[in-house]
mmCIF entry with sequence, helices, sheets and N, C-alpha, C, O atoms, coordinates in Angstrom:
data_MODEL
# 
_entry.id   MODEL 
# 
_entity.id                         1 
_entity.type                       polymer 
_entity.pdbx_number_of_molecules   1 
# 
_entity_poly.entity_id                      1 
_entity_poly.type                           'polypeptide(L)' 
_entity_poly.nstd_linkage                   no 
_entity_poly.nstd_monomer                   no 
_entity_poly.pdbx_seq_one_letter_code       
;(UNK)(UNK)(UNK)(UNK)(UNK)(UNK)(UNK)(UNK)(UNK)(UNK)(UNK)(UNK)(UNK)(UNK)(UNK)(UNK)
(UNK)(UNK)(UNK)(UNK)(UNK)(UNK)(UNK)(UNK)(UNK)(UNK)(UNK)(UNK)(UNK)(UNK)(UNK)(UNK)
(UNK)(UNK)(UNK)(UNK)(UNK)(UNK)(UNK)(UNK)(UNK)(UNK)(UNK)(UNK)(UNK)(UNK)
;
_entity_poly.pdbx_seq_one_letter_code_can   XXXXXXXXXXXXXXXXXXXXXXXXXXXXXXXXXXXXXXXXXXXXXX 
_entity_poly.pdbx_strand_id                 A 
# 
loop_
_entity_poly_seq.entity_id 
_entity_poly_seq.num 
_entity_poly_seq.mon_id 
_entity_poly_seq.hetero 
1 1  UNK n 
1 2  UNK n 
1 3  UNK n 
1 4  UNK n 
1 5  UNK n 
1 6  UNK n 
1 7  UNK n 
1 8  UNK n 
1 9  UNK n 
1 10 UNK n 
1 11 UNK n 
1 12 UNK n 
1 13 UNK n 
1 14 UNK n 
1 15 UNK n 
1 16 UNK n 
1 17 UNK n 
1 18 UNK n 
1 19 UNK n 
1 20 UNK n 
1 21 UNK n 
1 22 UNK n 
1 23 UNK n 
1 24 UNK n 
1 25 UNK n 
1 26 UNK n 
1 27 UNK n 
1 28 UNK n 
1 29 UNK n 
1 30 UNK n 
1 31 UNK n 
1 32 UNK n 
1 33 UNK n 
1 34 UNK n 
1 35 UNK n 
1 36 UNK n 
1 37 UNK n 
1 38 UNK n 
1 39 UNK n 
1 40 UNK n 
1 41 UNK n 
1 42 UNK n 
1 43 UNK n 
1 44 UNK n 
1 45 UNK n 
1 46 UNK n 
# 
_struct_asym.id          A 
_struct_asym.entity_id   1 
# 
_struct_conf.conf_type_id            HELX_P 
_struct_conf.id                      HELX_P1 
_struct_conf.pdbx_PDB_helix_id       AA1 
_struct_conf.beg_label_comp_id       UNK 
_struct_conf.beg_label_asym_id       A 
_struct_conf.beg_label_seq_id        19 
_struct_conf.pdbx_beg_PDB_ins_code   ? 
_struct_conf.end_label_comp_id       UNK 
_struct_conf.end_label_asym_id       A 
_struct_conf.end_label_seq_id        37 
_struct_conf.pdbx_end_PDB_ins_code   ? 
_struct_conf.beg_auth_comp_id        UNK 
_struct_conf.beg_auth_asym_id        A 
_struct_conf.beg_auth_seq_id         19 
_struct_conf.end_auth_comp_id        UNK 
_struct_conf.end_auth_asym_id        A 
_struct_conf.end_auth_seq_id         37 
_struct_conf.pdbx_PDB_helix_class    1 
_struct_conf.details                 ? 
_struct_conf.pdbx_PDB_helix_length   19 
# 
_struct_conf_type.id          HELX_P 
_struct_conf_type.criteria    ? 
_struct_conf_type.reference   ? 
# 
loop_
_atom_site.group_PDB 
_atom_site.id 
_atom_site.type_symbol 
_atom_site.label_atom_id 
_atom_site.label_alt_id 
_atom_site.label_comp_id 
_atom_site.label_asym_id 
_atom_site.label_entity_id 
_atom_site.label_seq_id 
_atom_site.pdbx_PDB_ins_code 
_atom_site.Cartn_x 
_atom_site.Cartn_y 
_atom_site.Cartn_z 
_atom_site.occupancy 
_atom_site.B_iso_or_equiv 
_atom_site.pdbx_formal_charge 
_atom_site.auth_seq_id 
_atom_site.auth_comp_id 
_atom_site.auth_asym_id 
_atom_site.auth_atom_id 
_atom_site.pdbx_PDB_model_num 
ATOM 1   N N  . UNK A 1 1  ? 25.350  -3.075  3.187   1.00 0.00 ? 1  UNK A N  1 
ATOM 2   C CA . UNK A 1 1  ? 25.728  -2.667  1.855   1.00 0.00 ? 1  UNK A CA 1 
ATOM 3   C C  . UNK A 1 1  ? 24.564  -1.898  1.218   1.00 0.00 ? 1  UNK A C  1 
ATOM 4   O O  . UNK A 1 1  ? 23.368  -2.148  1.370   1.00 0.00 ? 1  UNK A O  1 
ATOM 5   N N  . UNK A 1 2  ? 24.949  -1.211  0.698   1.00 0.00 ? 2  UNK A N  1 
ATOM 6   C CA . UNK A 1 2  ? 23.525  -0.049  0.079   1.00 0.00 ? 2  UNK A CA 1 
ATOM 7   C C  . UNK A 1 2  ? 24.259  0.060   -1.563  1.00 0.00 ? 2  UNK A C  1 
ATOM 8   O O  . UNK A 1 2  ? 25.348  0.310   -2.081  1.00 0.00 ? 2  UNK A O  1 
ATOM 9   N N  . UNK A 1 3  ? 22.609  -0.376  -2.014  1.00 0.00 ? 3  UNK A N  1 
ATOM 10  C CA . UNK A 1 3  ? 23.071  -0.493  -3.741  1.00 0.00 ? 3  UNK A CA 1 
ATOM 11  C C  . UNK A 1 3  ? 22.332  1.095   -4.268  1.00 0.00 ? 3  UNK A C  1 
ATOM 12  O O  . UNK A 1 3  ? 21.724  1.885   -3.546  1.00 0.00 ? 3  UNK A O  1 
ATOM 13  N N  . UNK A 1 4  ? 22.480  1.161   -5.019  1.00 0.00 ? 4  UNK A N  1 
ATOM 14  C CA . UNK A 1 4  ? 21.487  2.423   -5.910  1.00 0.00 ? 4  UNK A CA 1 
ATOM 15  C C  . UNK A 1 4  ? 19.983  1.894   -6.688  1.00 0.00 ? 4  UNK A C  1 
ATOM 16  O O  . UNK A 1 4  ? 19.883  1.052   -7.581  1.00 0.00 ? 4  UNK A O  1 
ATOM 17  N N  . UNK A 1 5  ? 18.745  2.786   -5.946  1.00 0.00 ? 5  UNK A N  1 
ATOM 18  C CA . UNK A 1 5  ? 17.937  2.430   -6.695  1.00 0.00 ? 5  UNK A CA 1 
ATOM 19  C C  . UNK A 1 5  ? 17.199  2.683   -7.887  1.00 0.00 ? 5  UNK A C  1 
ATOM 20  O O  . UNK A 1 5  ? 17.457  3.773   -8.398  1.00 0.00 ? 5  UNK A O  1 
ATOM 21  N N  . UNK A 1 6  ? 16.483  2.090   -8.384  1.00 0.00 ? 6  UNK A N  1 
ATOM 22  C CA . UNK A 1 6  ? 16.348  2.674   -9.598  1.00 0.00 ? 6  UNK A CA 1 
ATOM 23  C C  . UNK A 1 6  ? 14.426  2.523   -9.685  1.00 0.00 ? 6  UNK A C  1 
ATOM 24  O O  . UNK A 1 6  ? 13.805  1.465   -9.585  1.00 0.00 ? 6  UNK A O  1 
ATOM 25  N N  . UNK A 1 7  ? 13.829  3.906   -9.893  1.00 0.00 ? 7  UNK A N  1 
ATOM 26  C CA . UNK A 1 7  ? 13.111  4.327   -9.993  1.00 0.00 ? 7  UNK A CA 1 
ATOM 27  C C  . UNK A 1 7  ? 12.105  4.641   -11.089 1.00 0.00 ? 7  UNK A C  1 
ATOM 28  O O  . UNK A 1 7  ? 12.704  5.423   -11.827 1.00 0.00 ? 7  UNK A O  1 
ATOM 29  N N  . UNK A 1 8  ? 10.834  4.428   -11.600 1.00 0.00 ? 8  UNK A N  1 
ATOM 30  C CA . UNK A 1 8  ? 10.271  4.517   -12.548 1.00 0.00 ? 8  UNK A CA 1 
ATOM 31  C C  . UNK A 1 8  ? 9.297   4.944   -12.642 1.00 0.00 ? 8  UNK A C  1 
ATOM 32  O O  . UNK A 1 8  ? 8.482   4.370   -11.921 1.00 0.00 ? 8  UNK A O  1 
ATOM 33  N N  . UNK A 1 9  ? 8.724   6.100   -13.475 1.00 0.00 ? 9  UNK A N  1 
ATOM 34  C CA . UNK A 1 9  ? 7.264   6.699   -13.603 1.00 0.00 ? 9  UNK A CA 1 
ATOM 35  C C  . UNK A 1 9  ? 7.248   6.627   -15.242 1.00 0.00 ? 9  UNK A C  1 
ATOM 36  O O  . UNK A 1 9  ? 7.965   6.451   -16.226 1.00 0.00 ? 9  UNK A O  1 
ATOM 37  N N  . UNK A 1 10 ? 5.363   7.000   -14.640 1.00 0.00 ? 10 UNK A N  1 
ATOM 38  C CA . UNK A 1 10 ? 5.170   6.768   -16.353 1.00 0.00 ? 10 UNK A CA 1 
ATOM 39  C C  . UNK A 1 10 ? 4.856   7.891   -16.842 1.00 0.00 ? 10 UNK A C  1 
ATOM 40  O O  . UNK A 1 10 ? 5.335   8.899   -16.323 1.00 0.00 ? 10 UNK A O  1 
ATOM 41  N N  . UNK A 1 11 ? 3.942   8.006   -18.004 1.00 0.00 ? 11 UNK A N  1 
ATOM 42  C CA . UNK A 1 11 ? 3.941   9.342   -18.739 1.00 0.00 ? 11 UNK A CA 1 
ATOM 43  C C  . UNK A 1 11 ? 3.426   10.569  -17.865 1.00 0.00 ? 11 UNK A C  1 
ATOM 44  O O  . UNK A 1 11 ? 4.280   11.429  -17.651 1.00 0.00 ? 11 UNK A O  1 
ATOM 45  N N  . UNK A 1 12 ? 2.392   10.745  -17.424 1.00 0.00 ? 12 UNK A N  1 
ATOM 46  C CA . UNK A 1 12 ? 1.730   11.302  -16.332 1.00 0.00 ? 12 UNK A CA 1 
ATOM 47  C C  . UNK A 1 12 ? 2.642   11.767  -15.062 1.00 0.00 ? 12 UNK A C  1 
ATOM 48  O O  . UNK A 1 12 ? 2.095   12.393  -14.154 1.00 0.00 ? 12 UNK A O  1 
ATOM 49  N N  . UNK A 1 13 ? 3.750   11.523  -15.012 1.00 0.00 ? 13 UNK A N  1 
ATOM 50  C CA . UNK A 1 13 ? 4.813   11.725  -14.061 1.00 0.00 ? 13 UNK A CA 1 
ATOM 51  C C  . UNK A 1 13 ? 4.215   10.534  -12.466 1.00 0.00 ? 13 UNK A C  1 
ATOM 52  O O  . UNK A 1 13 ? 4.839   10.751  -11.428 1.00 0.00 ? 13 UNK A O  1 
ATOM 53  N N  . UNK A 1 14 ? 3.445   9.763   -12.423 1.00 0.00 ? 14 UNK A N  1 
ATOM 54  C CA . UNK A 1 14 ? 3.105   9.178   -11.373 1.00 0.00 ? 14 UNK A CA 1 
ATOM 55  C C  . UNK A 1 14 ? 4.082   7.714   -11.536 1.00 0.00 ? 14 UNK A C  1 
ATOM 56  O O  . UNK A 1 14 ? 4.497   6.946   -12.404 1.00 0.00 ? 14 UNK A O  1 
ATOM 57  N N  . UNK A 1 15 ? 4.129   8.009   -9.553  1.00 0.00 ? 15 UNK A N  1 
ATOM 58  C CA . UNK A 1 15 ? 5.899   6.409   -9.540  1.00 0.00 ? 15 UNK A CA 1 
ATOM 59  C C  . UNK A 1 15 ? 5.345   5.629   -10.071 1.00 0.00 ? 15 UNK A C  1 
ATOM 60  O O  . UNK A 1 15 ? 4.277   5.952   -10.591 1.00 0.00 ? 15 UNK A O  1 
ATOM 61  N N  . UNK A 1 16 ? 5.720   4.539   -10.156 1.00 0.00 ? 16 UNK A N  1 
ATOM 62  C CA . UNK A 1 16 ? 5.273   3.136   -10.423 1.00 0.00 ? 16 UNK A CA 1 
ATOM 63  C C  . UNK A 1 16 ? 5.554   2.564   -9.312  1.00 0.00 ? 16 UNK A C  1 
ATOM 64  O O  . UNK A 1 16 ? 6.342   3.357   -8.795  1.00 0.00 ? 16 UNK A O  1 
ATOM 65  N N  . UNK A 1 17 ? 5.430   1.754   -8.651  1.00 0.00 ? 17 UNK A N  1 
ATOM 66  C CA . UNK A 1 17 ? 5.708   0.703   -7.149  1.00 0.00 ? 17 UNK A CA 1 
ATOM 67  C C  . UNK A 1 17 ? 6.124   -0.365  -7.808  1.00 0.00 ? 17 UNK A C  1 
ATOM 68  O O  . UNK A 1 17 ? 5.462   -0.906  -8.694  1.00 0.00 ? 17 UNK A O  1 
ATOM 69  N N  . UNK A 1 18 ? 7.242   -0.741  -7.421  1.00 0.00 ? 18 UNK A N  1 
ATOM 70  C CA . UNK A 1 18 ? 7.675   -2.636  -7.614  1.00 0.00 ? 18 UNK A CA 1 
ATOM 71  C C  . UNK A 1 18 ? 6.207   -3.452  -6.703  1.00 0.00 ? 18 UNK A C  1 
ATOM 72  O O  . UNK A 1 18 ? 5.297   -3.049  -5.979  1.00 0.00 ? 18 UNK A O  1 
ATOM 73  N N  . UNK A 1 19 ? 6.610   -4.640  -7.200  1.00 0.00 ? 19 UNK A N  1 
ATOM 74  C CA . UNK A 1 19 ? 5.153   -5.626  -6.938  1.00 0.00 ? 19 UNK A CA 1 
ATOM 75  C C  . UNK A 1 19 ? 5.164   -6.008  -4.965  1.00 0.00 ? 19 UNK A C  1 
ATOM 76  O O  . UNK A 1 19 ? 4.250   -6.482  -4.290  1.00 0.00 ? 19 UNK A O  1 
ATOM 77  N N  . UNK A 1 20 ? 6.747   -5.513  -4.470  1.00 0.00 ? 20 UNK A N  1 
ATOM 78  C CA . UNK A 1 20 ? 7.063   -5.878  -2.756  1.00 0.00 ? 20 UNK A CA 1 
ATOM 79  C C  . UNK A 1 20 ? 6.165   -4.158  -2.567  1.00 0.00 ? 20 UNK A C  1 
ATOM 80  O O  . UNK A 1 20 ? 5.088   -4.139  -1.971  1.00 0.00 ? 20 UNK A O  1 
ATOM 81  N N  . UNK A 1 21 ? 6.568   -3.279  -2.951  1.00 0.00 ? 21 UNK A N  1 
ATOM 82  C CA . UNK A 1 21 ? 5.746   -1.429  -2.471  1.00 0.00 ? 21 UNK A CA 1 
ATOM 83  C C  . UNK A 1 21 ? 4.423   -1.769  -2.987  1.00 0.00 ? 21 UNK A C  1 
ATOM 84  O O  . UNK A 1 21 ? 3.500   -1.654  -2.181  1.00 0.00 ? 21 UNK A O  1 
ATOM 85  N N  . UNK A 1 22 ? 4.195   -2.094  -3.958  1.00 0.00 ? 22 UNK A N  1 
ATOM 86  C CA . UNK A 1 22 ? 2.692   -2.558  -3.692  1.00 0.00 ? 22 UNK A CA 1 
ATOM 87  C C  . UNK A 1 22 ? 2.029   -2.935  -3.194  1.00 0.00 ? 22 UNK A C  1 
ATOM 88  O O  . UNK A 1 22 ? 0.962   -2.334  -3.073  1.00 0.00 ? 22 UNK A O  1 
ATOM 89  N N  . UNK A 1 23 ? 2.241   -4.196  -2.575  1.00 0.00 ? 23 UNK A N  1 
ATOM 90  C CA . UNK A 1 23 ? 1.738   -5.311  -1.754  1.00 0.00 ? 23 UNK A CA 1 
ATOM 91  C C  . UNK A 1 23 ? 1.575   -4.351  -0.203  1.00 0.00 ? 23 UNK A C  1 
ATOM 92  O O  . UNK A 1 23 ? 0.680   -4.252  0.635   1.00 0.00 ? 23 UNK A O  1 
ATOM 93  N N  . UNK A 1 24 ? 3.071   -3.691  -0.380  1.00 0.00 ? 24 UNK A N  1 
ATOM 94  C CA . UNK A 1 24 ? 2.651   -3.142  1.283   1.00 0.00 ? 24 UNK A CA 1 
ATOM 95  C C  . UNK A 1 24 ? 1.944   -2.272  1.690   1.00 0.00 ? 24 UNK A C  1 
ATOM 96  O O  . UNK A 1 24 ? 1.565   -2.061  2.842   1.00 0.00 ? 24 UNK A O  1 
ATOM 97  N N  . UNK A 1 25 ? 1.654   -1.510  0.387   1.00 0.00 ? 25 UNK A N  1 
ATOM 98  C CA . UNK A 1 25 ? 0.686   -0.098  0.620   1.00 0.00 ? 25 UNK A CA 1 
ATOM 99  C C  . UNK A 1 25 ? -0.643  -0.550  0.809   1.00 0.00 ? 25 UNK A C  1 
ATOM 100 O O  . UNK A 1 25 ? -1.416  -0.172  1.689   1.00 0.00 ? 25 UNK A O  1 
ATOM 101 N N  . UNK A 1 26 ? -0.934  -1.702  -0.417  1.00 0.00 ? 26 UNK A N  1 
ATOM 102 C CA . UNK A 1 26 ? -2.119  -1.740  -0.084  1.00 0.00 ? 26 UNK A CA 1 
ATOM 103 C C  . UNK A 1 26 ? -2.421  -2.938  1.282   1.00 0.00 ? 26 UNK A C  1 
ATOM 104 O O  . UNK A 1 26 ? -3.567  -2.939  1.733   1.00 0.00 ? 26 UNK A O  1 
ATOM 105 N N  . UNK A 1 27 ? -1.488  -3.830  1.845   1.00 0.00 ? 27 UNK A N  1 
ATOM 106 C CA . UNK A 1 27 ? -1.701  -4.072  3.286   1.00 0.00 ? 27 UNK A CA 1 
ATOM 107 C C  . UNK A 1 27 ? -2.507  -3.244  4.423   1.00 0.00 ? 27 UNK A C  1 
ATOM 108 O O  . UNK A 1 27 ? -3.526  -3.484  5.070   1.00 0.00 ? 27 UNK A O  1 
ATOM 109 N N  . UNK A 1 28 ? -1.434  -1.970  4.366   1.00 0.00 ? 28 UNK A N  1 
ATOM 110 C CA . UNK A 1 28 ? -1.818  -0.769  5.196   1.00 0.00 ? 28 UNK A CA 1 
ATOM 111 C C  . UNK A 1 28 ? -2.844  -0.584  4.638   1.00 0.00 ? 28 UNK A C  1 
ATOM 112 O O  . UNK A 1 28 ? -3.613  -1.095  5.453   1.00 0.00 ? 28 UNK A O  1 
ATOM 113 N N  . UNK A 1 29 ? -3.785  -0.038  3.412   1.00 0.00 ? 29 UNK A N  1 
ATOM 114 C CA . UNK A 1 29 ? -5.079  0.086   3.419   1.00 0.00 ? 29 UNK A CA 1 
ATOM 115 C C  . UNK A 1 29 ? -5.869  -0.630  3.736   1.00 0.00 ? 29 UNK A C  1 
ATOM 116 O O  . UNK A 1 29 ? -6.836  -0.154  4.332   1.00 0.00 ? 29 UNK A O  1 
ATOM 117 N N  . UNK A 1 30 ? -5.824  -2.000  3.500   1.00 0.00 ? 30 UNK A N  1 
ATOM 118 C CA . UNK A 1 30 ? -6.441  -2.659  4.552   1.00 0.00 ? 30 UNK A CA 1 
ATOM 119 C C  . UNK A 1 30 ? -6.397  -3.010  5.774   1.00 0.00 ? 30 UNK A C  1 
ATOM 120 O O  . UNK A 1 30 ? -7.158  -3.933  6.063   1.00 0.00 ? 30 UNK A O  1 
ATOM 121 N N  . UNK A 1 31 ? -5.572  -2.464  6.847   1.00 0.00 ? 31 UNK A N  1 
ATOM 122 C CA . UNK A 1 31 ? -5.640  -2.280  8.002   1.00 0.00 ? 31 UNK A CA 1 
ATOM 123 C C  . UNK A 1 31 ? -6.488  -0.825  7.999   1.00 0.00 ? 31 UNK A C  1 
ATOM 124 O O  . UNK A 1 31 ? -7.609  -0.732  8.499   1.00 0.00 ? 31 UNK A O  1 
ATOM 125 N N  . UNK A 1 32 ? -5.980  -0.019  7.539   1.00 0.00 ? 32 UNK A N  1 
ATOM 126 C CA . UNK A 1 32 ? -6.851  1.294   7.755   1.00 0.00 ? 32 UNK A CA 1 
ATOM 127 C C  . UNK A 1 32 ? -8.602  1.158   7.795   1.00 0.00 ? 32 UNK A C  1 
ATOM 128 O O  . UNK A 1 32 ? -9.388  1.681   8.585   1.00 0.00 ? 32 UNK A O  1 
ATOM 129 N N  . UNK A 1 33 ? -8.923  0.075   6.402   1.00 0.00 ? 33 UNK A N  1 
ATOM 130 C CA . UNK A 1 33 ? -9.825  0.214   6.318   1.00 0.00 ? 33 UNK A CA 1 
ATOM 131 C C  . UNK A 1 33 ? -10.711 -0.920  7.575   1.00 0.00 ? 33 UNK A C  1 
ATOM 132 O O  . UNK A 1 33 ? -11.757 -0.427  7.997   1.00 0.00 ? 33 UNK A O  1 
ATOM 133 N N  . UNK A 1 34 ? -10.442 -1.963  7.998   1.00 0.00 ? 34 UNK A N  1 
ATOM 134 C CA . UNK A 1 34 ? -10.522 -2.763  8.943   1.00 0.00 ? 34 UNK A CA 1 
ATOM 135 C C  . UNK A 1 34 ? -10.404 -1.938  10.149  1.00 0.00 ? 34 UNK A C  1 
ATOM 136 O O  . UNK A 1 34 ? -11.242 -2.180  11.017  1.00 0.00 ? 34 UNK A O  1 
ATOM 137 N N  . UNK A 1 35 ? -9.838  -1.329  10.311  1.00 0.00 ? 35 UNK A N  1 
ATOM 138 C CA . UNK A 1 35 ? -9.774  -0.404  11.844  1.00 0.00 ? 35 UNK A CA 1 
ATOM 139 C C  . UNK A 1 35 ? -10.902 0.870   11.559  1.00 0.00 ? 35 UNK A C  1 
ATOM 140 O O  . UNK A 1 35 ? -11.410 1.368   12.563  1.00 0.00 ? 35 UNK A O  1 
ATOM 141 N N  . UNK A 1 36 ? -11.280 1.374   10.286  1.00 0.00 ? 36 UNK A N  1 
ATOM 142 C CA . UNK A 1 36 ? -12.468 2.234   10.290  1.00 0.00 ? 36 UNK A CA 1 
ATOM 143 C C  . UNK A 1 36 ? -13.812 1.500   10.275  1.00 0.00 ? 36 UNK A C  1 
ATOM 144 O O  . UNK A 1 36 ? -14.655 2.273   10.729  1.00 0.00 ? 36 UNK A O  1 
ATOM 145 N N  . UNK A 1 37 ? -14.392 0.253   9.919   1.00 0.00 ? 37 UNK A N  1 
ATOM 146 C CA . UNK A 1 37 ? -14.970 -0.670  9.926   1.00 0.00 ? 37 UNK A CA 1 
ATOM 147 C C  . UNK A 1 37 ? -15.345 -1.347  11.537  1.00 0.00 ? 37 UNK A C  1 
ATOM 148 O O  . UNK A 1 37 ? -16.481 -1.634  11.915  1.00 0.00 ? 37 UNK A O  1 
ATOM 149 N N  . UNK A 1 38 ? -13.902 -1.525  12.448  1.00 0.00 ? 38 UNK A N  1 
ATOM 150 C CA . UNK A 1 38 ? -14.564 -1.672  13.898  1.00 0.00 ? 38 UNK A CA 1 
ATOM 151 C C  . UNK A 1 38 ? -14.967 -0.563  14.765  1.00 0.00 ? 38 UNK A C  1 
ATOM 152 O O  . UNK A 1 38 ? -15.388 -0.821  15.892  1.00 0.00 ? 38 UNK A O  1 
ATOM 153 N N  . UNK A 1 39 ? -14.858 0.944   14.253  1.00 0.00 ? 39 UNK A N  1 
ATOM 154 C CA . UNK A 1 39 ? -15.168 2.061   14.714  1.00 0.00 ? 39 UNK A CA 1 
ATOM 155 C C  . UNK A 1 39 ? -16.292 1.909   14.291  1.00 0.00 ? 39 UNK A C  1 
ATOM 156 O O  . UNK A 1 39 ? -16.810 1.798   15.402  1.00 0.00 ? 39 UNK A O  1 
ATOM 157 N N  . UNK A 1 40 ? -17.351 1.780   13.421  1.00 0.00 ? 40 UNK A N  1 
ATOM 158 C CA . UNK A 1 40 ? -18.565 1.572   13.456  1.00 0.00 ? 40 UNK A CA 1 
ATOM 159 C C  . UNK A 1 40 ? -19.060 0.575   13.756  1.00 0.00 ? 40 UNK A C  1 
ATOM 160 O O  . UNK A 1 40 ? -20.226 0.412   13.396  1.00 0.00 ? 40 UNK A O  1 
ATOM 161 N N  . UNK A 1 41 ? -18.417 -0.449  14.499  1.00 0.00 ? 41 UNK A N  1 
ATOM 162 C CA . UNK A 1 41 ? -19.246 -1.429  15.190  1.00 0.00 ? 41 UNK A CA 1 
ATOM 163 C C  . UNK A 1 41 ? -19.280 -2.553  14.063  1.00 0.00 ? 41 UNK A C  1 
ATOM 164 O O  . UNK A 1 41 ? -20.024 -3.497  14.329  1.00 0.00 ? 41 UNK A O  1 
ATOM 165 N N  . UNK A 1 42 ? -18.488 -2.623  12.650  1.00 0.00 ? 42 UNK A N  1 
ATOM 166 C CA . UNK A 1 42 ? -18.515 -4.009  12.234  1.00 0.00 ? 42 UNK A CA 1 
ATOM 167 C C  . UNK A 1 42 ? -17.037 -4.579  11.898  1.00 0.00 ? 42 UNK A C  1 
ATOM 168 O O  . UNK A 1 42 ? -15.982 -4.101  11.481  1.00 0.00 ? 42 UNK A O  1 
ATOM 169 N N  . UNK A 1 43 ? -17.532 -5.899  12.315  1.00 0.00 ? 43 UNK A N  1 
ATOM 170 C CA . UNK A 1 43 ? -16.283 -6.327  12.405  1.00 0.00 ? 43 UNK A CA 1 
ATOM 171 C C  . UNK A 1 43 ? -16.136 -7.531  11.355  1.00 0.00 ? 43 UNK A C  1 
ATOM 172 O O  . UNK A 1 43 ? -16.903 -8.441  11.039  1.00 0.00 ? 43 UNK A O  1 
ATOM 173 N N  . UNK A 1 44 ? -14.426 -7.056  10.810  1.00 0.00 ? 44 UNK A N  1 
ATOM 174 C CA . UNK A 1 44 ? -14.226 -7.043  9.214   1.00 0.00 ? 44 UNK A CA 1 
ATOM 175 C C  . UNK A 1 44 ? -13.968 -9.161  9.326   1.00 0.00 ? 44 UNK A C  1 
ATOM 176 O O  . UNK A 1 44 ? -13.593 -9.711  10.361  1.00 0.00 ? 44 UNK A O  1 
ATOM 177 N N  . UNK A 1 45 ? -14.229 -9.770  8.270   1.00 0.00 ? 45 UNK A N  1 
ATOM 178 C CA . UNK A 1 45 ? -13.834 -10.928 8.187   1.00 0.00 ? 45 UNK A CA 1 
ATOM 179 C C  . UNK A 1 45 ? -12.109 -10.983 8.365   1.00 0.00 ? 45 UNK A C  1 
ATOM 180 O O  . UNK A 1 45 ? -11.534 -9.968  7.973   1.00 0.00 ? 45 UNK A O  1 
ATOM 181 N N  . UNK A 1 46 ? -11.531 -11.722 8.739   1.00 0.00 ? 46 UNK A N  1 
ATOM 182 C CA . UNK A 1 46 ? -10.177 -12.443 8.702   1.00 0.00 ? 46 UNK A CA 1 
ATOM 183 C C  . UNK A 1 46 ? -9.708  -13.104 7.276   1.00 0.00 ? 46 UNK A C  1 
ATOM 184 O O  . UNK A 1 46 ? -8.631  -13.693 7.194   1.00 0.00 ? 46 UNK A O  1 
# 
């Protein structure tokens, strides 16, 4: 079933993320940044 979503920016025209698109973007930055971190040889805490 597919509902319609509903979308929000603020004055500046930039989206807003619900608090689940948040959480996941910045996940992925911290993998990104953890995987640039063992490319120089340190390795990130758990």
């Amino acid at each position: 079933m597919e509902l319609p979503w509903l979308c929000w920016w603020d004055l500046q025209g930039n989206l807003l993320l619900t608090g689940e698109e948040r959480a996941e973007r910045e996940g992925l930055r911290a993998d990104r940044l953890a995987e640039q971190l063992r490319s120089l040889g340190v390795e990130p805490e758990a």
